[in-house]
N, C-alpha and C positions, 0 to 999 in steps of 0.2 A: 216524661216520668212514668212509669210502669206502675198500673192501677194497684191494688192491694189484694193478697192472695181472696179468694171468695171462700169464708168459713163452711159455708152449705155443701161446695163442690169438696173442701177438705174432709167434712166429714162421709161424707157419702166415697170416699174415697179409701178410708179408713173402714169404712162398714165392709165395700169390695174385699179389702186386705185382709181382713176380720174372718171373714167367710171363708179367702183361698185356703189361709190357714188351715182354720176350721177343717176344710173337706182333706187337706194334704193329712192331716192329723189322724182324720176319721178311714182315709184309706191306710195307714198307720195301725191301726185298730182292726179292720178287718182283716187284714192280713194276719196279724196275733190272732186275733178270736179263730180263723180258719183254724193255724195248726193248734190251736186246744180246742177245736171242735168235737164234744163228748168226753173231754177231761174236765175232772172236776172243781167248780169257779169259773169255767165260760159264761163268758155272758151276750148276749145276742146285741150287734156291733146296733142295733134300731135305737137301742136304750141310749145311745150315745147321737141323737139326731140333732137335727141343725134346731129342733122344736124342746127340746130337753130344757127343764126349770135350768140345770147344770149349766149348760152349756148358756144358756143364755143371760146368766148371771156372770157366768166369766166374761163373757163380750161385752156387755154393757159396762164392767169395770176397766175391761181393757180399753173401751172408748173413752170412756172417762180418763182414765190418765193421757191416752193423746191427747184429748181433748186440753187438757188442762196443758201439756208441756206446750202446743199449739197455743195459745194466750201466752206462755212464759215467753214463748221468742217473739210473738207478734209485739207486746212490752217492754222487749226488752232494748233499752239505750243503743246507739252504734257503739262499736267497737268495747260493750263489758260482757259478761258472761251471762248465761240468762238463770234462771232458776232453776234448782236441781229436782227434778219431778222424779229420777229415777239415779240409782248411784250401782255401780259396781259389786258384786260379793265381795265378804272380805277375800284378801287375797289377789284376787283379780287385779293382776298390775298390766292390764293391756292399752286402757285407755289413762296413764299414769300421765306421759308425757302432758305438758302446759300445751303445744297447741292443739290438745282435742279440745278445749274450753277457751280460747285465746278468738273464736273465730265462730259466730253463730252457726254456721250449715253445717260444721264436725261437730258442735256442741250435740245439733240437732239429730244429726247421721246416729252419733254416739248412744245416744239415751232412747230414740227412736227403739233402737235396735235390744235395749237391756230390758225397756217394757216389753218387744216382742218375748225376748227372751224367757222372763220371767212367765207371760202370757203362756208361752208352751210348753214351760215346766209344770206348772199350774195344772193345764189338760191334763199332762202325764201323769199326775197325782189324781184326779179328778177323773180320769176314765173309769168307765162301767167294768174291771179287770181283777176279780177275785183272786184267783190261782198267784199266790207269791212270785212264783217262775217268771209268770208272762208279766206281772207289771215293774219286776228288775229290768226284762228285755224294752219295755216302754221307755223306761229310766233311762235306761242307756241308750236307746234308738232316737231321743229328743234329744238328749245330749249331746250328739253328734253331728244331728243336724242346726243346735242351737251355733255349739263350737263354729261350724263350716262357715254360717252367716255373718257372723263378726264382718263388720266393714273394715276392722282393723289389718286384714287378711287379703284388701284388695287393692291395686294402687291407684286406683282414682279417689276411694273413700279413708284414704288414711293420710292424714295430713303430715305425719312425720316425714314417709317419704316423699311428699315436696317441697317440705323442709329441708331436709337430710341432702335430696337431690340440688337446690338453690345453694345450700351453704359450702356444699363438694365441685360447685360450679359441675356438674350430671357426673362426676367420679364416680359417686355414688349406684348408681345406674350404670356404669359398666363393668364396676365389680358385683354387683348382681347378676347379670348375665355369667360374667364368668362364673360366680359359684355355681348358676344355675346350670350351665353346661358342664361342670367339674362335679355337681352331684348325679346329674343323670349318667354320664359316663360310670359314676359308682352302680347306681343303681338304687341311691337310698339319700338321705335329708342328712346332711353332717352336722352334728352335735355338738363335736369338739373338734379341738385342733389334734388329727389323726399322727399325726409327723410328731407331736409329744411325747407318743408312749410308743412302747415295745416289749410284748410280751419275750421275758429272757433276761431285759435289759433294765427297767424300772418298774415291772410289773411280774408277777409273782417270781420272785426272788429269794423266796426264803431256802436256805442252801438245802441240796438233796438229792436223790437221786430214785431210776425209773427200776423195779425190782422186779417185775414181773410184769409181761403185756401178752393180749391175746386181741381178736381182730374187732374185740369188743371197746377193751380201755387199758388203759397203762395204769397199773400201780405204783403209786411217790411214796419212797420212805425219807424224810428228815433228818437233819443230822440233828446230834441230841445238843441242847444251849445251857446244860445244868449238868453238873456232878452226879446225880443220883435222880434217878427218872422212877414213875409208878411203874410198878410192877406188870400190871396192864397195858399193852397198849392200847394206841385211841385210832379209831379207824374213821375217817370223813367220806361219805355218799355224796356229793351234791348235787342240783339238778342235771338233766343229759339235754334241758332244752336250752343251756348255755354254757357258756366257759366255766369250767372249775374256778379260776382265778379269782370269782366275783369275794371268795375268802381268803384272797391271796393278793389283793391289789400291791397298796406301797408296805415297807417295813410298818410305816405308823397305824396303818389300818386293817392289817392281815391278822384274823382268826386264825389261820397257821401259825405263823409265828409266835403269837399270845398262847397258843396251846403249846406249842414247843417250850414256850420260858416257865409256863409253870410246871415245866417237869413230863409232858408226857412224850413217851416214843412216836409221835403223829406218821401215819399213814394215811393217804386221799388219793381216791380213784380218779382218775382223769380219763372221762370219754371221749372217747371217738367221735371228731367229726364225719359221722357217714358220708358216703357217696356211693354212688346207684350198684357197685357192688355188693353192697350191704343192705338195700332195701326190702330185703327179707325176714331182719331180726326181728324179734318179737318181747311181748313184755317178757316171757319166762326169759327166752336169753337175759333182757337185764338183770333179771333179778335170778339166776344162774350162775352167769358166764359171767354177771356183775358182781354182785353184792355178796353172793354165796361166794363164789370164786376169792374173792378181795378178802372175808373173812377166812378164810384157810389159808392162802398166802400169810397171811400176818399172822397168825397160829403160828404158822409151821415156823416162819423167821424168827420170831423171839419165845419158842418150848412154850407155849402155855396156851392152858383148855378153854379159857374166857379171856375176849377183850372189854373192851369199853367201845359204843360207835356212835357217830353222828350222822344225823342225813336233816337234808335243807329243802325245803320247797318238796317237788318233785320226788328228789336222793330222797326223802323223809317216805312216802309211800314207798318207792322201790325197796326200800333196808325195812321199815314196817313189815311189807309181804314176806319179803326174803325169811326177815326172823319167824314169822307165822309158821313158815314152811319148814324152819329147822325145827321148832320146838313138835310141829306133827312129826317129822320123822325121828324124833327123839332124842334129838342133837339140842345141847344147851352152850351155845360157844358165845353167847354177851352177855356180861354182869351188870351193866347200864345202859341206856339206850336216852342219845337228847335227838328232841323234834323240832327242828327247826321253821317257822311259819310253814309248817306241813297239815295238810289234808287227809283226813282219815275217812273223816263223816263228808261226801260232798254232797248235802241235801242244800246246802248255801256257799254254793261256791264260788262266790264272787263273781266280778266283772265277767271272768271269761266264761260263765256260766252262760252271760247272755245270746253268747255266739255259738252255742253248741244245741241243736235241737235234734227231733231223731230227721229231720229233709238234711241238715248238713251233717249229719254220721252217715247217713245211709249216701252217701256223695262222697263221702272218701274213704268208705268199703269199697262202694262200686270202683271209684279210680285207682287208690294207692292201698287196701285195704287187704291185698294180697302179694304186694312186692310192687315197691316205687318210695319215694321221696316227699315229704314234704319240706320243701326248699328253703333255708333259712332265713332269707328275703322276706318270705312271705310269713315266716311264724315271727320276726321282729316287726314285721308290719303292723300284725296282731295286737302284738303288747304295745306299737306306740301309741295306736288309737285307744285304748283303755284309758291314756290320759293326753290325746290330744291337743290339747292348746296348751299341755307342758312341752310334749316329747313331738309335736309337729309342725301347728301354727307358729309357734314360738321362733323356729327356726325359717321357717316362710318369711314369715316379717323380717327376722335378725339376718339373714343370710341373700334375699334376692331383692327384698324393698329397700335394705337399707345397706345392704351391700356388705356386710359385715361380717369377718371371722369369728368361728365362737371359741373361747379362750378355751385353752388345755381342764379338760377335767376327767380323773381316769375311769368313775364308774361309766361314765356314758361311753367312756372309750369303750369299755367291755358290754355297756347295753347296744353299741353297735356290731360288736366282733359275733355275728350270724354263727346259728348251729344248724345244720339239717336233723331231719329227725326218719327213720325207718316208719314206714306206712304201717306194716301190720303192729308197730306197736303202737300209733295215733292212734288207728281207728281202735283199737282193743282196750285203749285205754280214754279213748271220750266216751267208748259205749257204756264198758261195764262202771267207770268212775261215775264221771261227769252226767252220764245222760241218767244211768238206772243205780246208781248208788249201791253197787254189791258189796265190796270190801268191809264194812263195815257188820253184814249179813253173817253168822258164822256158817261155814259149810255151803255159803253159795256159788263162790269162785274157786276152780279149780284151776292151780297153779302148778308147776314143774308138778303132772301128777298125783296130786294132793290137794284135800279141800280145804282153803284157809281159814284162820281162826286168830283175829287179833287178841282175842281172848286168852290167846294160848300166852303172849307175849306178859312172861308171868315175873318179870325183873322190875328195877326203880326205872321211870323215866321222866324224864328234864322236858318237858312242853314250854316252849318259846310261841308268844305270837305279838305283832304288832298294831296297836290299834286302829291306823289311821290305813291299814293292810287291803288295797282292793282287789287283791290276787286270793289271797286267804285269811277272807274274813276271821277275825280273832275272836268270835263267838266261834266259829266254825271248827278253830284250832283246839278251844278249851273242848268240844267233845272227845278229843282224844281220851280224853281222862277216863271217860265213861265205857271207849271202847279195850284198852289194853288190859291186862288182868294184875298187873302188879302196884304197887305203890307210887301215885305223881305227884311232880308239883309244879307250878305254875306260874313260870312269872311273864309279863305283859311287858312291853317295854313301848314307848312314844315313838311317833313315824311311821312311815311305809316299808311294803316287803320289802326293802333292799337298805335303805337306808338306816331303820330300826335296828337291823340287824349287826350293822355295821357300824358299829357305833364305840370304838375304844377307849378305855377310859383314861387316858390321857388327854384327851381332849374335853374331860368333863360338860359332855352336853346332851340336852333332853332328861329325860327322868324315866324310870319304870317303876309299875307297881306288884307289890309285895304281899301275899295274904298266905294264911296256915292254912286256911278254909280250903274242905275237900267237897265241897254240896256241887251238886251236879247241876246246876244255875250259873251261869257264865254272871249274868247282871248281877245276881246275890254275890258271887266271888266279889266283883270290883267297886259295888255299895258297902265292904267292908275293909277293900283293900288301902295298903298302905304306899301313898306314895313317897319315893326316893329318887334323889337328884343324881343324875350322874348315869353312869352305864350300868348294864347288868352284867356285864360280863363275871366280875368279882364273884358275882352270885351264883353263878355257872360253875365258873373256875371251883370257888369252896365244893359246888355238891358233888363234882367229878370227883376232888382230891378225896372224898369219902368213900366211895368206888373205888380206888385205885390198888387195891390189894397188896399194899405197902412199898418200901421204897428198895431198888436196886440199883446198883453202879450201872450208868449210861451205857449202851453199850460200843466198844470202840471201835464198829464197822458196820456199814449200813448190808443189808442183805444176810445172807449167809450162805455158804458151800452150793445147797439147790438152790437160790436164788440167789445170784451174784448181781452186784450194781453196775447197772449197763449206763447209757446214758443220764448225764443231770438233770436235775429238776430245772424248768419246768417241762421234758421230755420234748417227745416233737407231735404227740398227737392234740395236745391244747393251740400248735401253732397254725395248724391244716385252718383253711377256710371251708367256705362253703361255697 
């Protein structure tokens, strides 16, 4: 019989773990403190020593609860479950399955791991780290590393898959391998069942046709689904770091679509997947050769001096600057303009804030920064780690531990279908955005020749943002208010960038909120706002129909004379890979 573990050697073993932490953490810290070395809120990495009141108050607590789950299992009966010293965030369905609790050492593995957990977030909060910037980058740098350590993530310490492996008599284990030799041949973690969908085929489908391309992007005009369309039409931006289609998925969830049936003439840009012979465009080409370009076509097709536009994400800055730049040169050609969780202000700009400092801008100046690619592989690499144990770990477990397909779902089909992007326009756009906040500056960016001025942008506009948003923060989103020069309004809708937005009201679900309030306080706006069940879109839909400069007979042919309709929608540049 095997003597009983020796509590003195456990804790003293515990205080070792305590420390590695500790110093892993603290080189963590120095590394931030260097690059804000002489910005202001550095704090000297000393102030955070293994001798800090801080620091030694969180260790003695983190000892204490091993301490304590250590007694829960040494008590606890053979074969029950021992006592819960530590429990999962809401949400966290990782250790869900009954055998993490079924079996004291997974019990143990399990909760070991969520006190560390919790113990590192804690630090992350708890560093000596004034400057906002650098303790979002902490935020997210412990987060990543918390994600990684999950035992749930490894096959010795995750009990389902010896489960999973005994009950498939090792089936199970060999269709792991095989996904895992069938994603590395992709070259990325499979999310869905890719043989489901087909862009053309049950993915953006809404009927229509390509009216105008250049080596930039393909302009889609619509066919009209009502009698009597606005007078205006409505022109769609949407981002260039992914597929158009993300507003164009099935008939049930396409913003195409829903904008076609309440009557307007829809036009949407469709960019170009680049390749290394385009590695030289630039933001002005986009917002050129894009968005200026995309607003004259649509002019010139349906005779009239003003449309209506939309831009998403990304599309939302590009058609932002573009309009900037029309109203300096004196051109007024949109009578509304909606922002879709778009960025104007990026003094908070979320998750991918964390990853941009001026060491990696001035890294892909030097490499791609004057002609070259950044490869689409690697920018969805990007966005999967923002959420990690949704869009990675997830599938680690689901797909090589447990051997399993992941069922048909079309966003993640389109969150895999990769875009590349043109180097001079990444780096020009992490520097002057993301790293030094110009756009917002009037007269500080000089764009196709001219100095921008959001201010100029003197029409109604519709600002969209999502709360639960970790691309663009929805405080972030309500600055727009502050920077355009014309009349907003504001509504907030439940969810993430992508899902929030997408959100049709047929499906009656989630809620958004509602307020008159124009104060320049995001928190003041939603301490008065009114919440409402169901979609926003309705609410969209009504402010455009107020815009639409009344009603005309549909028109009975896409294109016209100068631009005839070449090939259908969905064209062939949304089909290109990367």
């Amino acid at each position: 019989m095997s003597s009983p573990p020796d509590p003195n050697a456990a804790m003293q073993a515990l205080f070792q773990a305590g420390n590695a932490m500790a110093q892993g953490f603290n080189q963590l810290l120095a590394e931030q403190q260097k690059k804000m070395a002489g910005a202001p809120g550095a704090v000297n990495p000393a102030a955070w020593s293994a001798e800090s009141d801080a620091l030694k108050n969180l260790q003695q607590e983190w000892m204490g609860r091993h301490a304590q789950l250590w007694q829960a299992m040494l008590g606890q009966p053979p074969g029950q479950p021992g006592a819960q010293v530590a429990a999962p965030e809401p949400g966290d369905k990782r250790f869900d399955h009954p055998a993490w609790s079924e079996s004291p050492v997974y019990d143990y593995l399990r909760q070991a791991y969520l006190i560390n957990a919790q113990y590192m977030k804690r630090m992350a909060e708890a560093a000596p780290v004034a400057d906002g910037q650098a303790k979002d980058r902490m935020r997210f740098m412990t987060r990543q590393m918390v994600d990684a350590m999950a035992p749930s993530n490894f096959l010795a310490t995750n009990p389902e898959f010896v489960k999973t492996a005994i009950e498939t008599k090792g089936e199970s284990i060999q269709k792991g391998i095989q996904n895992l030799l069938g994603d590395l041949e992709k070259g990325r973690i499979s999310m869905t069942d890719d043989s489901a969908f087909e862009v053309g085929r049950n993915l953006a489908v809404t009927p229509g046709a390509v009216v105008f391309e250049n080596e930039l992007m393909q302009l889609l005009q619509y066919s009209p689904q009502t009698e009597k369309v606005a007078a205006r039409p409505f022109l769609m931006v949407p981002p260039c770091i992914n597929k158009y289609y993300i507003l164009d998925l099935q008939p049930e969830n396409s913003v195409v679509r829903y904008a076609v049936e309440q009557g307007n003439t829809v036009f949407l840009i469709s960019w170009k997947n680049v390749q290394a012979d385009l590695g030289h465009l630039s933001w002005d080409d986009y917002v050129e050769r894009g968005a200026l370009q995309a607003i004259k076509v649509v002019q010139d097709i349906c005779k009239v001096e003003q449309i209506n536009a939309l831009g998403f994400c990304v599309g939302g800055t590009i058609l932002g600057s573009a309009l900037s730049v029309a109203r300096i040169r004196g051109e007024n050609p949109v009578a509304s303009l909606t922002l879709l969780t778009t960025l104007l202000d990026f003094a908070d700009s979320g998750e991918i804030g964390c990853l941009v400092d001026e060491t990696a801008v001035q890294a892909r100046e030097a490499t791609i920064g004057k002609g070259g690619l950044l490869r689409g592989s690697e920018l969805a690499s990007v966005f999967s780690a923002l959420r990690a144990n949704d869009l990675i770990w997830q599938y680690v477990v689901g797909n090589y531990l447990k051997g399993n397909k992941p069922p048909p779902f079309d966003l993640l089909y389109w969150n895999s279908d990769a875009t590349n992007l043109p180097g001079p326009f990444l780096a020009w756009y992490l520097r002057n955005m993301y790293l030094e906040n110009n756009l917002r500056v009037p007269g500080k960016l000089e764009m196709c020749g001219v100095k921008a001025d959001l201010g100029r942008i003197d029409f109604p506009t519709f600002v969209y943002a999502s709360r639960e948003d970790h691309i663009v923060p929805w405080k972030s989103a309500y600055q727009s208010r502050g920077l355009v020069g014309g009349d907003t309004t504001f509504v907030l809708g439940a969810s993430g960038h992508i899902a929030g937005v997408i959100n049709p009201p047929t499906k009656n679900k989630r809620s958004h909120w509602l307020n008159d309030s124009s104060t320049a306080n995001a928190d003041e706006w939603l301490a008065t706002a009114t919440e409402v069940k169901g979609s926003w879109w309705p609410v969209w839909a009504k402010w455009l129909k107020s815009h639409d400069g009344g009603e005309v007979p549909a028109r009975a042919k896409l294109g016209s004379k100068a631009y005839p309709p070449g090939e259908p929608a969905p064209g062939s540049y949304v089909k290109e890979k990367a």
